[in-house]
N, C-alpha and C positions, 0 to 999 in steps of 0.2 A: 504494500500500500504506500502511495506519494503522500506524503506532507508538502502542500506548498503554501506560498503567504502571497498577493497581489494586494498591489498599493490600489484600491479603490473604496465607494462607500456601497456595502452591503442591500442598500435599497435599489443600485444600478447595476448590481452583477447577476451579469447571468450563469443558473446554476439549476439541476433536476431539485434541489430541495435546500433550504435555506434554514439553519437550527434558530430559534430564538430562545431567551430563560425567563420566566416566571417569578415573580416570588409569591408565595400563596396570599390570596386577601388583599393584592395591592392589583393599581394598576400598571398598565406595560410601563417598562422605565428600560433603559439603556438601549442596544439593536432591537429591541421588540417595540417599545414605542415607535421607533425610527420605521420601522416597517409599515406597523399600525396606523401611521401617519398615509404612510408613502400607496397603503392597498385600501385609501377609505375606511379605516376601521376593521378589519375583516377580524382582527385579534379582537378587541375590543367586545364586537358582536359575540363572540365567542365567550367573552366572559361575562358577558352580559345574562346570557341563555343560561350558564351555570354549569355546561358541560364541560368547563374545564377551570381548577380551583387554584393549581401553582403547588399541586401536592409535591411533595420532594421527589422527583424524580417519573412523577407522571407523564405522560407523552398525550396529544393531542397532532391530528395532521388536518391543516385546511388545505384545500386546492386556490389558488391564486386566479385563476384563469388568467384574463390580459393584465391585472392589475400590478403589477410587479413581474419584473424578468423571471426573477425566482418561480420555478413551476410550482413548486411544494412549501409551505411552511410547515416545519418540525417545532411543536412544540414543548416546551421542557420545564418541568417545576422544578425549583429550586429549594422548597421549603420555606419557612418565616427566614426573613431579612435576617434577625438578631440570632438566628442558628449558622448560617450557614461559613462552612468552611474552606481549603480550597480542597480539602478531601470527597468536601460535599459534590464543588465542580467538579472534579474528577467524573467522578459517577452521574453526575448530569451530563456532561457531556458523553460520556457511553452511553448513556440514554440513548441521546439523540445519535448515534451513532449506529447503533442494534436498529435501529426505528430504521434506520437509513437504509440497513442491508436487509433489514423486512420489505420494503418496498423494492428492490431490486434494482434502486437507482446504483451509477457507479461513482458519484461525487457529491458531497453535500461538503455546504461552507458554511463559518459565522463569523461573527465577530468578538472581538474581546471583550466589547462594551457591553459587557451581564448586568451595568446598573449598580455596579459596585465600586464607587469614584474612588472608595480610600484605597483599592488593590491597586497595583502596578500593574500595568497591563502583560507584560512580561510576564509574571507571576502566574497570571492567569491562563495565555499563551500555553506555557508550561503546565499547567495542569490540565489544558486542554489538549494536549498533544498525547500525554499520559492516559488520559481518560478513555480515548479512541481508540491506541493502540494495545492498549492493556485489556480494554473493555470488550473488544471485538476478537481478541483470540480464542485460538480450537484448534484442537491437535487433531489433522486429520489425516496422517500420513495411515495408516490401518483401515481407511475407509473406503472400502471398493463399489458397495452397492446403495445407488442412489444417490452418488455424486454431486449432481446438477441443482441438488438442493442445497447446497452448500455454497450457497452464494455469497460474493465479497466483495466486498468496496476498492475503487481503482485509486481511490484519492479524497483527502479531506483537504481543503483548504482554508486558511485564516485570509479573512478579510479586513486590510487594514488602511484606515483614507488617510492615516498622519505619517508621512513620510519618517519625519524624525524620528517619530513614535516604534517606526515600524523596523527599524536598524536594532532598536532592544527587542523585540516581539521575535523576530527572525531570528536573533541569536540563541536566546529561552529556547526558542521551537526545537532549532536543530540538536540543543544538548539536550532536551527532553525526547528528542526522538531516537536519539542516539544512547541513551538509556534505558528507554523503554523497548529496545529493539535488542536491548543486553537482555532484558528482563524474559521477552520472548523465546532469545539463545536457551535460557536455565528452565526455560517451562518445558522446552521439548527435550533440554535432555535428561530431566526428572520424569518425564512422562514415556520416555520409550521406556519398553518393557524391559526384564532382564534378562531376556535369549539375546538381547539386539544392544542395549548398553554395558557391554564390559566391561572390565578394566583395560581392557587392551583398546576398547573402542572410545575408550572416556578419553585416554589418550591420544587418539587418531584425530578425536573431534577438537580437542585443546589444537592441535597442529593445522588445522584446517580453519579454527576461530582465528589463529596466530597469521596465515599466510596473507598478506597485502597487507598487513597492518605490522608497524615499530615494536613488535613482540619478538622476545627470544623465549625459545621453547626447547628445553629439554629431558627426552621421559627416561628415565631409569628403572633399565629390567631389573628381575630376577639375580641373575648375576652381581648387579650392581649394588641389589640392596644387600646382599651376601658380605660384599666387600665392607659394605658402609656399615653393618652388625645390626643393621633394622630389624631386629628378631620376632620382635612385637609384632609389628605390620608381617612379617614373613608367618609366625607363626597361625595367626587369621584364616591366612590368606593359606593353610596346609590342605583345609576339607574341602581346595575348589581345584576344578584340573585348569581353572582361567589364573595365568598368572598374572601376579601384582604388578602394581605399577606406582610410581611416585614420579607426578606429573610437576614442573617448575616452568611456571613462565612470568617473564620479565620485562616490566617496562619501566625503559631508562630516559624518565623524563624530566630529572630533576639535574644539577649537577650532578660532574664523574665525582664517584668516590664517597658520594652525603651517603649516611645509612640509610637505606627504605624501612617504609611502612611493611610487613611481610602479614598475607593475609593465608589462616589455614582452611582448607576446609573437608571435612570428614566423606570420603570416597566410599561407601559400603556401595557398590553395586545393587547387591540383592544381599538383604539379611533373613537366611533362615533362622537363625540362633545360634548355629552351629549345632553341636551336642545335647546344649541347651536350649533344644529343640522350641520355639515358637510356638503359640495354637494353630491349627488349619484356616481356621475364621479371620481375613482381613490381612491375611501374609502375605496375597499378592501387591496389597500397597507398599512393601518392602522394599520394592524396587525405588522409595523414594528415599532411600536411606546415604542420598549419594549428592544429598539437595543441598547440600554444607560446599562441598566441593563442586557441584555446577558453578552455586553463585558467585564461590571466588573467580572462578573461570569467567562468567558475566562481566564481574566488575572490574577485570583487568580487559577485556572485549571494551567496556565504556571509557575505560581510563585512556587507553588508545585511542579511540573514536575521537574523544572532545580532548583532546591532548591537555593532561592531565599534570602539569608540571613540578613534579614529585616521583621518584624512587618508589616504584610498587612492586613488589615480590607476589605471586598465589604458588601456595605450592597444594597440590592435591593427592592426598595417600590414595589410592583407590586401588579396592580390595572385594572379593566374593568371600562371605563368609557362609559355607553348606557344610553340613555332617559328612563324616567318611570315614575308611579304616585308617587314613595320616593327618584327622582331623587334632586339632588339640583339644585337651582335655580340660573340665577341670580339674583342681589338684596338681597340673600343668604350676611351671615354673620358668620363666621367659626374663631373661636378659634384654635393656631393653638398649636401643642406640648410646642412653647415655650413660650404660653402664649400670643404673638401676634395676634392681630384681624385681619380675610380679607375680605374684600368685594367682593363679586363674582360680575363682571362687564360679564363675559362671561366664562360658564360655558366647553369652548372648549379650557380654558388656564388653564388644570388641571394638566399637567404637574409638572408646579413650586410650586403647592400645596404641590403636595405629595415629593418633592423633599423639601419643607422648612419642612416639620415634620422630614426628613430623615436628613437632614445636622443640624437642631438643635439638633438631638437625637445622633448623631455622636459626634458633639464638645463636648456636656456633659458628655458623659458616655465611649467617647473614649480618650478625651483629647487629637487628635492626631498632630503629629509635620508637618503635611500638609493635608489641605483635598479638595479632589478633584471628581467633577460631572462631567458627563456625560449624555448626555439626546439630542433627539430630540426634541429639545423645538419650535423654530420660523421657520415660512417661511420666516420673516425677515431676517433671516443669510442666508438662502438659495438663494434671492433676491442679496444680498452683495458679497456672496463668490462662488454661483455655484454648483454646484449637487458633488464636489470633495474637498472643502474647509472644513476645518473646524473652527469655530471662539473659539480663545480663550479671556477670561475674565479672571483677578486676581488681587487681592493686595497686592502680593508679586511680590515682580522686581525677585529676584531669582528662587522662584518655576515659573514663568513665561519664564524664560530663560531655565528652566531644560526642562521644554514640548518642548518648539523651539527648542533645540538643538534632542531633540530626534527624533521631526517630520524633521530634515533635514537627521538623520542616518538611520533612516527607510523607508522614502519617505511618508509618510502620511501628505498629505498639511494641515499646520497651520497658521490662521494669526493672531494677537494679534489686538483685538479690543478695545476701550475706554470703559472707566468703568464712565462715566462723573457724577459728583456730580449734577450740576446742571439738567438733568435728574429724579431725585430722585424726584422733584413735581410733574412731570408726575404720578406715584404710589399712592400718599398719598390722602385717601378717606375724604372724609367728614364726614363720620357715622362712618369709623374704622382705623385701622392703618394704615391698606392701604388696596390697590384693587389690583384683580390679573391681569391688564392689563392696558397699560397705553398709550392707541394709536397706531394709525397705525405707524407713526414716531418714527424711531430708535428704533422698536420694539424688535431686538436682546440686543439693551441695555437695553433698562426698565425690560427687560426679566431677563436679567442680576444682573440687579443694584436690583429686585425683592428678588433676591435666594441670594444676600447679605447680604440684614437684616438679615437673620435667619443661617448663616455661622459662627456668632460667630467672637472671635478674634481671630486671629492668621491664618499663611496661607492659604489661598483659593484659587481653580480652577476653573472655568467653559467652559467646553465642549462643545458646539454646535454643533450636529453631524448633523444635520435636512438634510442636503444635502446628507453628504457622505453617511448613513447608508444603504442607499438602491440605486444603480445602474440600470439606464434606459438603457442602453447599455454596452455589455462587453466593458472591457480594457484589457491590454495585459496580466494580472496576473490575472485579478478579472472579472471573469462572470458576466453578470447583474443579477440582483437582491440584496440577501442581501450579505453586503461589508466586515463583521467583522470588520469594521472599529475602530479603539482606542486599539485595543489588543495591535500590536506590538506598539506601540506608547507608551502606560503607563506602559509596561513591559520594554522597552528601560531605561524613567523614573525612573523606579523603580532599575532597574543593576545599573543605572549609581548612585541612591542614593546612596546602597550600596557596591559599589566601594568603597577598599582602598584606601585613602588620603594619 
């Protein structure tokens, strides 16, 4: 789908459907007045009659006949004025977007001017670009019969008559599209299944996101991790015949030599449990167990895109974990990269394994000046925070503040969880350093306090995506299924590191 932007005014362009925004209870105000003006009232009549109120996210379509170029107006509630957000936008404009490809036009435009003078129009731009592109995906690569029903839009346009205006509006666009097109990258490859996403294919597709784009990319076999002592990750990865991979890609957009930001994210291809065998019921969502490591893979896809001028490291373990006769056990005892011993207590908490070879192998050989995971680690967190939360953990008060501030600019729910010391006995083995699970009790910390040890000194993050990454039911932007959750979130993070001071 095109994003484009023409310098014109909304009331003179011609277009198969034209969106305008509502607020409930009021009258037209911003491009909808302007319209309303321009078609004799045609809106106005409409609210007049009571068939359409300004509900959040309600849609309403008049036919225009000659009275405006525009064939179609799409119309769009916004909710009460003193509600609304631009997350609100978001989802109003996928409104009008779905509405779009229900009629089977292949273009629909608006404008920025929703009525809302204290937004920046930029601002708005940007969550309209988001709203469309996010709001209108579907994974349809598996769909053979009845095709034709699967209709899609050729192009949204922004409409915009203030020239000067429209140099900030243009710019918004293209880095919201350019993220939101990361967002899309991590929803397909959380959503193929896991005959078809491997480790070996996680890595093909890292090589394939990398080529035409300022990315270095390098995957490290088997052998390799042999060399490096990744025993952890190696051990995992014994009950699959798919060998591991430890994917690294790099953008060098800051000066030579600064230390980068290093972003982890947890690679489980497909988790049966291993040993620790899974239920049958809901295992096939398992294959989303790898949503930690797409979206790092995203967010270095976007850092490239909108050149991103900072030092970013993604390194992604990616692993099959399935039962077998060379599977590991628990009882199992695993040396891990950084020399540390773990006792496998349950071999279905393989996550934080392969995730401490990843964050000790990061502190060492990256030294970077913040380092930050991502992983669907606990149904603990899921329990705590809900299928939309996300749990943060850190030992930095500042990089802890940079995630929260970003998850309030993008709308991605964050909450900041305790990282409690006295916790830490929960872990500690009898036979080894410790064990990889440390009870059902405050399982998102031990989980936590776990992938600590092996983080090293100096700032650290932890993600717990276990809830967001996968959606049981649509939301107004985000279809159900997989969420691309952490993209806009650690790209946010990451602008605002590289922000002039």
């Amino acid at each position: 789908m095109k994003i484009d932007l023409k310098k014109e005014s909304l009331e003179r362009f011609v277009t198969p459907a034209a969106a305008v925004f509502l607020f409930e209870g009021e009258e037209p105000s911003g491009s909808a007045a302007l319209l309303d003006r321009a078609s004799g009232g045609l809106v106005t009549e409409l609210l007049k009659a009571g068939d359409f109120k300004g509900k959040l996210y309600a849609t309403a379509l008049l036919y225009t006949g000659k009275a405006l170029p525009a064939r179609r107006l799409i119309l769009v509630g916004l909710g009460k004025r003193k509600e609304v957000t631009l997350d609100r936008i978001r989802g109003a404009f996928a409104a009008a977007a779905r509405e779009a490809r229900r009629l089977d036009v292949k273009d629909f435009a608006a404008s920025m001017d929703v009525g809302l003078p204290e937004e920046m129009p930029e601002r708005i731009a940007a969550a309209a670009v988001e709203g469309v592109l996010l709001g209108l995906y579907r994974y349809l690569p598996y769909k053979t019969v009845d095709r034709e029903e699967f209709r899609e839009l050729k192009s949204f346009t922004i409409v915009e008559a203030d020239g000067a205006r429209g140099k900030a509006v243009r710019k918004a666009a293209a880095e919201a599209e350019a993220v939101s097109r990361a967002v899309c990258f991590v929803r397909d490859l959380v959503s193929a299944p896991g005959n078809e996403m491997t480790p070996d294919r996680m890595a093909k597709e890292a090589k394939k996101m990398a080529a035409g784009r300022k990315l270095a990319v390098k995957v490290f076999g088997e052998p390799d991790l042999r060399k490096l002592g990744m025993n952890a990750l190696l051990g995992v990865a014994r009950g699959s015949n798919e060998p591991p991979r430890l994917i690294a890609v790099e953008h060098r957009g800051g000066k030579r030599g600064a230390a980068p930001v290093v972003l982890v994210g947890k690679g489980i291809t497909f988790d049966s449990g291993g040993i620790s065998l899974k239920p049958a019921e809901n295992m096939g969502e398992m294959k989303d167990d790898m949503a930690g490591g797409a979206a790092v893979l995203g967010v270095l896809q976007a850092a490239a895109d909108i050149g991103l001028p900072l030092n970013v490291v993604g390194l992604v373990p990616a692993v099959e974990n399935l039962p077998d006769g060379k599977a590991y056990r628990p009882g199992d005892v695993l040396t891990t990269f950084s020399g540390q011993t773990v006792e496998i207590m349950s071999t279905d908490a393989e996550g934080r394994l392969i995730l401490a070879d990843a964050l000790a192998y990061a502190r060492k050989h990256y030294r970077p000046t913040a380092l930050i995971d991502m992983a669907t680690l606990t149904g603990a967190c899921v329990v705590a925070l809900g299928d939309l939360g996300t749990g943060l953990f850190g030992t930095d008060a500042d990089l802890n503040a940079r995630i929260r501030a970003a998850a309030a600019a993008t709308g991605e729910l964050v909450w900041e969880m305790p990282l409690w010391d006295d916790y830490v006995e929960l872990i500690k083995s009898d036979v080894a350093d410790w064990k990889n699970t440390g009870g059902r009790s405050g399982g998102a910390i031990t989980a936590a306090l776990f992938l600590k040890q092996f983080a090293g000194e100096g700032p650290w993050a932890h993600l717990d995506i276990a809830g967001a990454a996968w959606l049981k039911k649509d939301r107004p932007w985000t279809p159900k299924g997989a969420s691309g959750i952490g993209v806009r979130l650690l790209v946010e993070v990451l602008k605002q590191w590289s922000a002039p001071t």
